[in-house]
C-alpha positions in Angstrom: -3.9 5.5 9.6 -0.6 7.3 9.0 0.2 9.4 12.7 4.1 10.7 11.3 2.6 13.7 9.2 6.3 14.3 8.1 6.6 10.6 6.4 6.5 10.6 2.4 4.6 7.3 1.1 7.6 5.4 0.0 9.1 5.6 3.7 5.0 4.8 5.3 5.0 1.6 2.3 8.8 0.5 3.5 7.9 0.6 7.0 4.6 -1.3 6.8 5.9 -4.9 7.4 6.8 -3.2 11.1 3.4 -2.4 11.8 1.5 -5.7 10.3 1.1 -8.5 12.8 2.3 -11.7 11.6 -1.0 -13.8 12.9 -2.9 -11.6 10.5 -0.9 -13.3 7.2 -1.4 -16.7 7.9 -1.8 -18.9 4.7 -1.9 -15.8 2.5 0.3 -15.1 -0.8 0.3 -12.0 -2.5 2.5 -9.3 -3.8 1.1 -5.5 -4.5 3.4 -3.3 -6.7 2.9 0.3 -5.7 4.2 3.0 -8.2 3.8 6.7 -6.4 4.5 9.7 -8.6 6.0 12.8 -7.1 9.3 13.8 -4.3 8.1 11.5 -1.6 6.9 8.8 -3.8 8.8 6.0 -5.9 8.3 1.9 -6.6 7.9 0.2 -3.7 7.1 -4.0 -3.8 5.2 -5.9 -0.6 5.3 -9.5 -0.6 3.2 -11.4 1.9 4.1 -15.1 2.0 4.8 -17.8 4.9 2.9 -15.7 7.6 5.5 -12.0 6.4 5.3 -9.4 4.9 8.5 -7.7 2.7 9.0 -4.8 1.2 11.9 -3.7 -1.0 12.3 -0.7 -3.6 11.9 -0.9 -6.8 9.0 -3.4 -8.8 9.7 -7.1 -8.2 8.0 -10.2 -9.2 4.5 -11.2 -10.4 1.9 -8.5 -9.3 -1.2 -9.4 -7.7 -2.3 -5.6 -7.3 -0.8 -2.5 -8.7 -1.7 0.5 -7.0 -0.6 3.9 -9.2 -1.5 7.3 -7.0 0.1 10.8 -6.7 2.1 10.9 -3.3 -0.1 13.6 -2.1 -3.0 11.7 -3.0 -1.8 8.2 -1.2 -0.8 10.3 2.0 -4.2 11.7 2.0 -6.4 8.6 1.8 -3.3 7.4 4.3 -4.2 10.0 6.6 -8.2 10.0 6.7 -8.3 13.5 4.4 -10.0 11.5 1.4 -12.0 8.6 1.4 -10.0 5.5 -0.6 -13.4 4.9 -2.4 -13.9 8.2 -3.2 -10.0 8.3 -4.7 -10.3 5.3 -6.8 -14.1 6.7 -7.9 -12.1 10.0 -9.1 -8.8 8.3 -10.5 -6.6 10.0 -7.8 -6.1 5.9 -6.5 -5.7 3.4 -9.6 -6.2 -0.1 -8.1 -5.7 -2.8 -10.9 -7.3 -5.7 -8.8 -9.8 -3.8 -5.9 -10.5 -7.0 -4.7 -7.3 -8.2 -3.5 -6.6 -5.1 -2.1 -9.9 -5.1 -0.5 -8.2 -8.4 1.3 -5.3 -7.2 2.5 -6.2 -3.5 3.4 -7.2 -4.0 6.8 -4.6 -5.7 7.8 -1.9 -3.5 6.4 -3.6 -0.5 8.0 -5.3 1.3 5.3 -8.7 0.9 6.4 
């Protein structure tokens, strides 16, 4: 969970790599696309491929998993303040493949 109550999503997605460990990735290969709407938010792309994990701005390469949320929204389920099930349930998360994120969302920290 997000402790820097003062961080927007864009800078929390950016500085995830830092905060994944690199046993964790280990024969995986994916890349999420996350679009965030709002002043904090933006296009971020994670790529996890030879044990790391990369993200850049902006939308790049193949997507496994799109994830399309309000800032506020994100930064909520982020911090505890809604229940990621309960934000996909009422549209506030949009997930375009659950199940791949429901592979990688423990070890990025979501969960």
């Amino acid at each position: 969970m997000v402790q820097d109550y003062s961080m927007t999503a864009k800078d929390f997605l950016l500085q995830l790599p830092a905060k994944v460990k690199p046993d964790t990735l280990e024969g995986l290969e994916t890349v999420f696309h996350f679009d965030i709407a709002g002043d904090g938010g933006g296009q971020v792309t994670l790529h996890v491929k030879d044990g790391q994990c990369i993200a850049e701005e902006g939308l790049n390469g193949e997507a496994k998993c799109v994830v399309r949320a309000k800032e506020a929204n994100l930064m909520n389920v982020m911090k505890g303040k809604i229940n990621p099930l309960m934000a996909v349930l009422t549209g506030k998360l949009k997930i375009s493949n659950q199940g791949e994120m429901l592979k990688y969302a423990k070890i990025f920290g979501l969960m």
